[in-house]
C-alpha positions in Angstrom: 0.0 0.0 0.0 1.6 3.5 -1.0 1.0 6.6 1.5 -1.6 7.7 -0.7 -3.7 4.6 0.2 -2.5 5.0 3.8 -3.7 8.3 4.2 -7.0 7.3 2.2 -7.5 4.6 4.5 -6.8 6.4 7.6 -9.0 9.2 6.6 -11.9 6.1 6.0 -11.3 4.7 8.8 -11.9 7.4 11.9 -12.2 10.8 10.2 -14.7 10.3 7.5 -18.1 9.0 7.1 -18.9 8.3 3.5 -21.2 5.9 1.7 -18.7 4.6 -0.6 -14.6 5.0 0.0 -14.4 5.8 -3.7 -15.8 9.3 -3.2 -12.8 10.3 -1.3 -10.4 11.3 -4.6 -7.0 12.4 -3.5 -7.7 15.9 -4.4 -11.0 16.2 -2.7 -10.5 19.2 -0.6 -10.6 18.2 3.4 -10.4 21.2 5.3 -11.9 24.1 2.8 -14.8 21.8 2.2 -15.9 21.8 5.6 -14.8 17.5 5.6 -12.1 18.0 8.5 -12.3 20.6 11.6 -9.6 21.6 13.8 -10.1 19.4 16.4 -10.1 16.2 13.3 -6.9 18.0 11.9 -4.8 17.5 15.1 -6.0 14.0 15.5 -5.1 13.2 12.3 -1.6 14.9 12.3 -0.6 12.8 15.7 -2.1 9.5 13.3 -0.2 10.4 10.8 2.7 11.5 12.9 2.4 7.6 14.7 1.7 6.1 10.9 4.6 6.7 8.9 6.6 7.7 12.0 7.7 11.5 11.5 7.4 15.1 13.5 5.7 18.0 12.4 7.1 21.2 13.8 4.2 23.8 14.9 5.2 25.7 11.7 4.7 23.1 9.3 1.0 22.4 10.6 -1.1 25.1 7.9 -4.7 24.2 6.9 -3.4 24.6 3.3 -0.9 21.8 3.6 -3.4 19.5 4.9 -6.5 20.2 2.4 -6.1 17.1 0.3 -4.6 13.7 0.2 -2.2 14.9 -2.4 -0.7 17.8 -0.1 -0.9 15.5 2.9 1.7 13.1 1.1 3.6 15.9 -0.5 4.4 16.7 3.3 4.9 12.9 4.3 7.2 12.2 1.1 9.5 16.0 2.2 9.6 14.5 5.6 11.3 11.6 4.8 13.8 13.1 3.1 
């Protein structure tokens, strides 16, 4: 499973309710769409955090960063550099 499926799943699994999983496109906005709230946002950043096993500094956490699947990888793939 890439991270892209990872983070799909993990979104699925305690942050979203959705009829069917395939709704959930890896650009689907999270955060601007009203999907994800603050409170969801941190929980899923200490997930994530656990997940792929990385840190986010208080200055990488932005809304914008964290609005799609896509962006949340772009930050997981730069992490692991």
């Amino acid at each position: 499973m890439d991270n892209k499926e990872q983070i799909k799943q993990i979104l699925l699994d305690g942050f979203i309710e959705v009829e069917n999983g395939n709704e959930l496109e890896n650009d689907t906005p999270l955060i601007s769409s009203g999907i994800l709230d603050s409170i969801s946002i941190l929980q899923l950043i200490d997930t994530l955090e656990k997940t792929f096993e990385i840190g986010f500094e208080a200055h990488e956490i932005d809304r914008d960063k964290f609005d799609s699947i896509d962006l949340i990888n772009q930050l997981i793939v730069d992490k692991k550099q």
